[in-house]
Short mmCIF file of the C-alpha atoms (twelve columns), coordinates in Angstrom:
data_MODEL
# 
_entry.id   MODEL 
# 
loop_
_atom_site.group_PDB 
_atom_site.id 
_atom_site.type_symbol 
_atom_site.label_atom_id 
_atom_site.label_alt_id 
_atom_site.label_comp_id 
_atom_site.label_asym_id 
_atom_site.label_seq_id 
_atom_site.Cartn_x 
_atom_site.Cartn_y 
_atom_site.Cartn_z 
_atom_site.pdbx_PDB_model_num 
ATOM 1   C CA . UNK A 1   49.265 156.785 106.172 1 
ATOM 2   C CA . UNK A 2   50.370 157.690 109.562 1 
ATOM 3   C CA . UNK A 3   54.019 155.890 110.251 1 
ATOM 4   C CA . UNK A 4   54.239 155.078 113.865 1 
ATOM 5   C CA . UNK A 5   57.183 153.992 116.625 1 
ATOM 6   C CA . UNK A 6   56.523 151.999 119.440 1 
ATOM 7   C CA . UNK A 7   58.334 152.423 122.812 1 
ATOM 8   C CA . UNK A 8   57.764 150.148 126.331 1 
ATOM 9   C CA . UNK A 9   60.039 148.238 128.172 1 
ATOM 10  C CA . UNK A 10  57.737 145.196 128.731 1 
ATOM 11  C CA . UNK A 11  58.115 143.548 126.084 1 
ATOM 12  C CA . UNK A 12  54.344 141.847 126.032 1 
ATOM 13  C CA . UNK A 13  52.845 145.532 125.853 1 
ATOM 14  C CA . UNK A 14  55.273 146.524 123.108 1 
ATOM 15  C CA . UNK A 15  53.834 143.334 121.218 1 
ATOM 16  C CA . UNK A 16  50.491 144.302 121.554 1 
ATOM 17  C CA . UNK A 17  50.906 147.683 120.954 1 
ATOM 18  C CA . UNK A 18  52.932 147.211 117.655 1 
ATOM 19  C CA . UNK A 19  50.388 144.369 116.853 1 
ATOM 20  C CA . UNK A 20  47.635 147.095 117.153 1 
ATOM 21  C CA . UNK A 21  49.167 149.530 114.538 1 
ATOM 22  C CA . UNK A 22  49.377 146.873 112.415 1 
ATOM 23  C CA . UNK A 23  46.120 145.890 112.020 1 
ATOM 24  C CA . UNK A 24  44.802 149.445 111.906 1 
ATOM 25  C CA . UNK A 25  44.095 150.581 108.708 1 
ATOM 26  C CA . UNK A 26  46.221 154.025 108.086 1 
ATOM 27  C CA . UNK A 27  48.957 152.941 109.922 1 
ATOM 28  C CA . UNK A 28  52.256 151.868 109.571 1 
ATOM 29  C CA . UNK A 29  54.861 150.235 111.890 1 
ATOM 30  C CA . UNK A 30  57.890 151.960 111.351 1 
ATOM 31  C CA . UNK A 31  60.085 150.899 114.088 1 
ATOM 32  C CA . UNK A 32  59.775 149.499 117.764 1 
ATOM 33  C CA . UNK A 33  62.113 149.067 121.117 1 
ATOM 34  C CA . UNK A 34  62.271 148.078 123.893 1 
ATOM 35  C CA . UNK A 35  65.356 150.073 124.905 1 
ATOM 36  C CA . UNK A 36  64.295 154.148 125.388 1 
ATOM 37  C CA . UNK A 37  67.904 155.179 124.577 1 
ATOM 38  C CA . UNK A 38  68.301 152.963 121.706 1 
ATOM 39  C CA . UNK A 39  64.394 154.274 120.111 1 
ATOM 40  C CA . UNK A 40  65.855 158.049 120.798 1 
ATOM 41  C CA . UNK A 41  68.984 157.493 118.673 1 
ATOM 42  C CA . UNK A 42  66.511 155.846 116.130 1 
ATOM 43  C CA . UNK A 43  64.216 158.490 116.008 1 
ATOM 44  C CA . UNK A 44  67.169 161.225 115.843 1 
ATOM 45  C CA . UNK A 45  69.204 159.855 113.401 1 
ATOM 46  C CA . UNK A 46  66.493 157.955 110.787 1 
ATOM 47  C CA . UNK A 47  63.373 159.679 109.314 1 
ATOM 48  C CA . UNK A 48  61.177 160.864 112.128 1 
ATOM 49  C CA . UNK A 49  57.944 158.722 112.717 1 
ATOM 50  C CA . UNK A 50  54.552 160.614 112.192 1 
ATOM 51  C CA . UNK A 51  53.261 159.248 115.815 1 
ATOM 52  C CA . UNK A 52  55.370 157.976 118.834 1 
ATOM 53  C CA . UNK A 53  53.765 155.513 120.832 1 
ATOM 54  C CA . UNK A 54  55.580 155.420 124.258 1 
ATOM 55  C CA . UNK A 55  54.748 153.868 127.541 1 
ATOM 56  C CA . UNK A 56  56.328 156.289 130.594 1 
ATOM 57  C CA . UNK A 57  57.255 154.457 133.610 1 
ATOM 58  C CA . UNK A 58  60.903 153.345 131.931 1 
ATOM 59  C CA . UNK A 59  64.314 153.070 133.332 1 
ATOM 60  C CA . UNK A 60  67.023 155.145 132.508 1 
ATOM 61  C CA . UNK A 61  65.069 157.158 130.155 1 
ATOM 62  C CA . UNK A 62  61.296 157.656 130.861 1 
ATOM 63  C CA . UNK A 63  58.830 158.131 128.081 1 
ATOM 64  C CA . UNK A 64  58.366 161.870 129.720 1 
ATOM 65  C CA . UNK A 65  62.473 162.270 128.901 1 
ATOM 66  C CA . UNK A 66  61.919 160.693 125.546 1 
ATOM 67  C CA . UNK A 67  59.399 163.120 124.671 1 
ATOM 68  C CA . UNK A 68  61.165 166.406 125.835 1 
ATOM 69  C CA . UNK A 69  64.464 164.993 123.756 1 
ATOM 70  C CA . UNK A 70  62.204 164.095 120.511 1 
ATOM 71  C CA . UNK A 71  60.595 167.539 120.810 1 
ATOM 72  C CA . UNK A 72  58.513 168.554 117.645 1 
ATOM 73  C CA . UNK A 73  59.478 165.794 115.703 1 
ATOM 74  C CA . UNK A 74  56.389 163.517 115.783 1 
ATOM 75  C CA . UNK A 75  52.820 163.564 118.071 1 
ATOM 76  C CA . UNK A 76  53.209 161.482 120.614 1 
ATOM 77  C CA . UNK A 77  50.639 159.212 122.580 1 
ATOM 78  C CA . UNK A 78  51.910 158.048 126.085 1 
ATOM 79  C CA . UNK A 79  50.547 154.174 127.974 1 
ATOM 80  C CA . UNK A 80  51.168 153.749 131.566 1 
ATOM 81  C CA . UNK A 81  49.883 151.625 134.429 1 
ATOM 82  C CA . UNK A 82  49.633 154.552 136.592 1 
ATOM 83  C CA . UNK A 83  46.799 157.217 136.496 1 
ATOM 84  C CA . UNK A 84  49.452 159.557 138.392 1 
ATOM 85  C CA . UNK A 85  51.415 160.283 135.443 1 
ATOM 86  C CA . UNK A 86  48.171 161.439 133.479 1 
ATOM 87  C CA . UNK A 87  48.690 165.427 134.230 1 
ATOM 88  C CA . UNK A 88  52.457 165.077 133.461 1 
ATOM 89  C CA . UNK A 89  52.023 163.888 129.986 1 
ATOM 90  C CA . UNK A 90  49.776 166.272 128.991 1 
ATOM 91  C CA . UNK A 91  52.228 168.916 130.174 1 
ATOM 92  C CA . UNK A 92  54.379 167.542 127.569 1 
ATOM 93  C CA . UNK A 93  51.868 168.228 124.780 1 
ATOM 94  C CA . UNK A 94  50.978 164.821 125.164 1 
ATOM 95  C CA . UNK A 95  47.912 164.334 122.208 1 
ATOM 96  C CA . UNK A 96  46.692 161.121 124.181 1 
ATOM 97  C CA . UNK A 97  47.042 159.046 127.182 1 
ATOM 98  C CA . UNK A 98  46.497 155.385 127.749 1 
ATOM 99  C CA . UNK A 99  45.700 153.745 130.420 1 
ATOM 100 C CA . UNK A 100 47.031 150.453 130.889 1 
ATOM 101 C CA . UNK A 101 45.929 147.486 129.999 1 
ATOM 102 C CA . UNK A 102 45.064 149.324 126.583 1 
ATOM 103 C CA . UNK A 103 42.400 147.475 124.417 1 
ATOM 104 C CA . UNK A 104 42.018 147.757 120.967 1 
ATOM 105 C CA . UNK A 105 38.858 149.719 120.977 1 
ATOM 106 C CA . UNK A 106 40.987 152.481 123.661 1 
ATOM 107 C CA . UNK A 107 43.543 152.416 121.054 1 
ATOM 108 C CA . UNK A 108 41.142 152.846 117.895 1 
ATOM 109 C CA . UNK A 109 39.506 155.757 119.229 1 
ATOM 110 C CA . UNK A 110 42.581 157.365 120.109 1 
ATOM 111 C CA . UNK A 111 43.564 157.093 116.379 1 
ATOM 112 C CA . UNK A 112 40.270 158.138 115.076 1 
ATOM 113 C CA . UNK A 113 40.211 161.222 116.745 1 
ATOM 114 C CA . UNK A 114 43.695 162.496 115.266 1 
ATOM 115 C CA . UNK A 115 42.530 161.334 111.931 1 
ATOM 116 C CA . UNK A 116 39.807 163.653 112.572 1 
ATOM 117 C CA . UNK A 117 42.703 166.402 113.704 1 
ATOM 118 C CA . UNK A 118 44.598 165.629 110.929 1 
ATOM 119 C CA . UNK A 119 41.998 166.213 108.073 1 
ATOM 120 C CA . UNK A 120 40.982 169.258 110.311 1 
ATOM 121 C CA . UNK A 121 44.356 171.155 110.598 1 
ATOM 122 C CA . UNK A 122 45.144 170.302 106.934 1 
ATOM 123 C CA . UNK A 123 41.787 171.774 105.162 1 
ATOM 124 C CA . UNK A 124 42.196 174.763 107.808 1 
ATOM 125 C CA . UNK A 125 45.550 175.063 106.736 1 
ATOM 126 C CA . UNK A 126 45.366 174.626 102.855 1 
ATOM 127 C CA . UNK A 127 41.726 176.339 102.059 1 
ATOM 128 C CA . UNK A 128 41.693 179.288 104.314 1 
ATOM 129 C CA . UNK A 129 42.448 181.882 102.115 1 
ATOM 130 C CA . UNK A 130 45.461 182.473 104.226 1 
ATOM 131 C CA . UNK A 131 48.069 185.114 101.967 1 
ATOM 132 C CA . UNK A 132 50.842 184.304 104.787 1 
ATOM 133 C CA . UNK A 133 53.102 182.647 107.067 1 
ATOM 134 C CA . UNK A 134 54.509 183.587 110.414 1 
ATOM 135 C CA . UNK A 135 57.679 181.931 110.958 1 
ATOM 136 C CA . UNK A 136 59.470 181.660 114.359 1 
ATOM 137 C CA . UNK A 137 62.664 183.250 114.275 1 
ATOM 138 C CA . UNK A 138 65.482 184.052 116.866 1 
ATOM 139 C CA . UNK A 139 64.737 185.071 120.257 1 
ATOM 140 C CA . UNK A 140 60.887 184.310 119.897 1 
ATOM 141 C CA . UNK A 141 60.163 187.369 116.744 1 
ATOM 142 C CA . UNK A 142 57.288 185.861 114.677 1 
ATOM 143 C CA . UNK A 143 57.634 186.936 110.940 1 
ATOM 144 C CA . UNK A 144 55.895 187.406 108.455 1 
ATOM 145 C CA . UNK A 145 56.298 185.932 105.118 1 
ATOM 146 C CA . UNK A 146 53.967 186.527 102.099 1 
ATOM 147 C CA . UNK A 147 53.364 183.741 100.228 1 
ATOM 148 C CA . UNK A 148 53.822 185.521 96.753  1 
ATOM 149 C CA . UNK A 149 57.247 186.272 98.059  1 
ATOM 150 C CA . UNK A 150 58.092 182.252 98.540  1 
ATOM 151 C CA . UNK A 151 60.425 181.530 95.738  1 
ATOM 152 C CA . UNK A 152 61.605 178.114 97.190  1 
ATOM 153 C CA . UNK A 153 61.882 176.125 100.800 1 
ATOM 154 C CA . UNK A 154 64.582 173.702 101.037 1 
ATOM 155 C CA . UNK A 155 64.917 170.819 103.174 1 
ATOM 156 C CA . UNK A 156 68.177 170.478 105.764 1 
ATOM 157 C CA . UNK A 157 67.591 167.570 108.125 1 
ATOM 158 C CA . UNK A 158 65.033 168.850 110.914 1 
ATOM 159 C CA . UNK A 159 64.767 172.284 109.678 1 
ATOM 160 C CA . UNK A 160 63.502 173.672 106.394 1 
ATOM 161 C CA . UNK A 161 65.194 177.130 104.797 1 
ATOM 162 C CA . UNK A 162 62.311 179.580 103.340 1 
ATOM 163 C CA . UNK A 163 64.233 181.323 100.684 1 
ATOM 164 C CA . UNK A 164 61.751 184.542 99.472  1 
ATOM 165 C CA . UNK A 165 62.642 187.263 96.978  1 
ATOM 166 C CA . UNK A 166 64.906 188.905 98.949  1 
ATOM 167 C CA . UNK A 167 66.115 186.635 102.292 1 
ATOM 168 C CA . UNK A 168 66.033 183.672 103.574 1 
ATOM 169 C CA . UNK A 169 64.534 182.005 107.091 1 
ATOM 170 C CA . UNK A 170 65.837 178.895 108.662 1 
ATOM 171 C CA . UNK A 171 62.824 177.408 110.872 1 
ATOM 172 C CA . UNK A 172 62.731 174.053 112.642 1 
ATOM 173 C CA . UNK A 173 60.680 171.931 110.591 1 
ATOM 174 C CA . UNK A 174 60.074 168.746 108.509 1 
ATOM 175 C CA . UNK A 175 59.243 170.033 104.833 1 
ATOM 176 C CA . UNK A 176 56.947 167.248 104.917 1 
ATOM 177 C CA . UNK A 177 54.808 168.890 107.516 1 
ATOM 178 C CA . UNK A 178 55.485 172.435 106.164 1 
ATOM 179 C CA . UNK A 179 53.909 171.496 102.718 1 
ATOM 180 C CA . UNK A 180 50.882 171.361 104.766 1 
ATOM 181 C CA . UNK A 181 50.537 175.201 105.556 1 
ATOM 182 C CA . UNK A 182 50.485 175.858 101.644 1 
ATOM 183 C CA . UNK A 183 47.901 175.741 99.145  1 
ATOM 184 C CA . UNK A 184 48.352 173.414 96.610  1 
ATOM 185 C CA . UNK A 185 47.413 175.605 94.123  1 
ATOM 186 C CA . UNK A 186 50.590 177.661 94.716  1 
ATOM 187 C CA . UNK A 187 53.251 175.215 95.565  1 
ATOM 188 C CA . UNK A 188 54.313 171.890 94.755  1 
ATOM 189 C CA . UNK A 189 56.810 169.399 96.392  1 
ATOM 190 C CA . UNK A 190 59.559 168.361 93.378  1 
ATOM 191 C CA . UNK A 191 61.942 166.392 95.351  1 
ATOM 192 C CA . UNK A 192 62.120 165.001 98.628  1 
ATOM 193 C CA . UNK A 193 64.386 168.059 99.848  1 
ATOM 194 C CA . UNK A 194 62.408 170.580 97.186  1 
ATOM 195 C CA . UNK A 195 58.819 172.938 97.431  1 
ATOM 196 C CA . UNK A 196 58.602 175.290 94.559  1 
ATOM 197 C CA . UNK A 197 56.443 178.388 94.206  1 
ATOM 198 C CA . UNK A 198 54.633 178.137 91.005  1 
ATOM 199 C CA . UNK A 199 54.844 181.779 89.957  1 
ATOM 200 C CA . UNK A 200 58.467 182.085 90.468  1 
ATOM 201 C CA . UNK A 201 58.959 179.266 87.558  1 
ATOM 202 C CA . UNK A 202 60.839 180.163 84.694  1 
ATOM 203 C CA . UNK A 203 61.446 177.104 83.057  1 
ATOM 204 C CA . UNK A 204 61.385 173.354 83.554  1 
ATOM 205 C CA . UNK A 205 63.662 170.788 82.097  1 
ATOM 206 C CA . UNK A 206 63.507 166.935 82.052  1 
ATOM 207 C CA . UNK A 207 65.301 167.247 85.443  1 
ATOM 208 C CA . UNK A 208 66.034 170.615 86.598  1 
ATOM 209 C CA . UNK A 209 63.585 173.727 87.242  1 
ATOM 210 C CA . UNK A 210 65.215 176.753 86.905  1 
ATOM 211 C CA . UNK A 211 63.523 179.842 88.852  1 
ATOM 212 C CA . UNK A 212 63.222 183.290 88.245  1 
ATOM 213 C CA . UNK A 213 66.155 183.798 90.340  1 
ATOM 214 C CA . UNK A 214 68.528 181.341 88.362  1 
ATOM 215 C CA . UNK A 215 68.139 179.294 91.565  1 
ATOM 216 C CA . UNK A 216 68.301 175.357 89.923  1 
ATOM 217 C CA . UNK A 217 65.882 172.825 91.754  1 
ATOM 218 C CA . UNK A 218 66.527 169.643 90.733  1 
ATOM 219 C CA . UNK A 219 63.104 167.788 89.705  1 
ATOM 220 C CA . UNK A 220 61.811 163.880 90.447  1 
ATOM 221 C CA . UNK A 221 59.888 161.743 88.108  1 
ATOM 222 C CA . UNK A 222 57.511 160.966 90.880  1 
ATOM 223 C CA . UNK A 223 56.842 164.767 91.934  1 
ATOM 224 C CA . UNK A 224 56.943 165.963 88.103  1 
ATOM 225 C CA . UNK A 225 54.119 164.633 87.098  1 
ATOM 226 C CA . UNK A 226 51.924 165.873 89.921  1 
ATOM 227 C CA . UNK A 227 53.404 169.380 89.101  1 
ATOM 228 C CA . UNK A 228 52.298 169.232 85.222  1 
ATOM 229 C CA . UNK A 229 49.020 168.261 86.381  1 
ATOM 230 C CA . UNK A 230 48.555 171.249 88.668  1 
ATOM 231 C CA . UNK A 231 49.954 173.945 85.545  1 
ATOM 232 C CA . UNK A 232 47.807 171.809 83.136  1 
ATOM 233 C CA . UNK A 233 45.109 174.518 82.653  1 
ATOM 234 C CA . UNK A 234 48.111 177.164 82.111  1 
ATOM 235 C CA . UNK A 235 49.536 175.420 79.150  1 
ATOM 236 C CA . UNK A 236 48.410 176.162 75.922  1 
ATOM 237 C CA . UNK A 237 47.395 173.398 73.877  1 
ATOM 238 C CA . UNK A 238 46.049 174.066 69.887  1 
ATOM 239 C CA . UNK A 239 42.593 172.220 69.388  1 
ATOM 240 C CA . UNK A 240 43.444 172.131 65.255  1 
ATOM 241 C CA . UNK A 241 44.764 168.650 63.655  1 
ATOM 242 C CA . UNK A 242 48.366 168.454 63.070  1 
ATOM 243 C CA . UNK A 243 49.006 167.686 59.775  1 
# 
């Protein structure tokens, strides 16, 4: 499910456009404005939308400035009336364009294809054999982080903290998109602010997990369960009758 914010100053394209997400399967309205300054304090200061669906020919703020100002946060797909603003938007990273008016079927194929992306970057990412990270650090240095080393990542806001063995590496990030770069077989999310390494478990209580470290992780009902099912085939279980 793909949670999406809508952007455009004319208030019948907004409608249509948040009527499209809607009634696409896979997506989710999240939020909508009309007002560019009012969807960028939205968009800072809730959870970040997935998508951000913005038309660019706005006052005050353009979609272009809204963008830049969201940064990483979310893909976004820009709408305009103009054809002229088509190489601009795509110098902001822009994944799509739309030309105005936008029917459905423009709009549907714009979603298929980064359903396509999605499923693509997440099997490349998950079932590549990869054995490490490289993790933007200060002044542009790219390092690189086993993933045996990973004994936790923590969640601050925008940026996750990848604590290893012996340091830790603050990199701006959601932790729900960093989950993606690591194989399920190896790490679990526990809490919404929580990935554990599996290996570097010592010992799980009804709420806590306490690693190798003595590092306490506090545990959720709705992740534990998904985590016993992963270490199912490492827990011993006698096949004689208990009498």
């Amino acid at each position: 499910m793909l949670n999406c914010f809508v952007v455009d100053d004319e208030f019948h394209a907004l409608e249509t456009m948040c009527d499209y997400v809607e009634q696409t399967p896979g997506l989710k309205l999240m939020g909508s404005s009309n007002i560019p300054t009012e969807a960028l304090a939205q968009i800072k200061n809730g959870p970040a939308p997935d998508v951000l669906i913005t038309d660019i020919d706005m006052p005050i703020l353009t979609g272009l400035d809204l963008a830049e100002l969201v940064g990483e946060k979310c893909i976004v797909i820009f709408t305009s009336a103009h054809e002229d603003f088509a190489l601009k938007a795509f110098e902001r990273e822009g994944f799509a364009y739309l030309l105005k008016p936008v029917t459905y079927t423009k709009f549907l194929k714009v979603f298929q294809r980064l359903e396509t992306f999605n499923i693509t970057s997440e099997k490349t990412n998950k079932e590549d054999g990869t054995d490490a990270l490289f993790l933007k650090g200060d002044e542009g240095k790219m390092l690189r982080v086993e993933l045996s080393e990973i004994v936790y990542i923590e969640s601050q806001k925008n940026y996750v903290i990848v604590v290893t063995e012996t340091d830790s590496t603050t990199i701006y990030m959601m932790i729900s998109e960093i989950i993606n770069y690591l194989p399920e077989s190896q790490f679990s999310r526990v809490h919404r602010s929580f990935i554990v390494s599996h290996r570097h478990i010592n010992y799980i209580t009804h709420k806590m997990i306490i690693m190798k470290n003595g590092v306490e992780i506090p545990i959720s009902l709705s992740f534990k369960n998904s985590l016993l099912d992963k270490l199912q085939h490492q827990i011993p279980v006698s096949k004689r009758l208990s009498s």
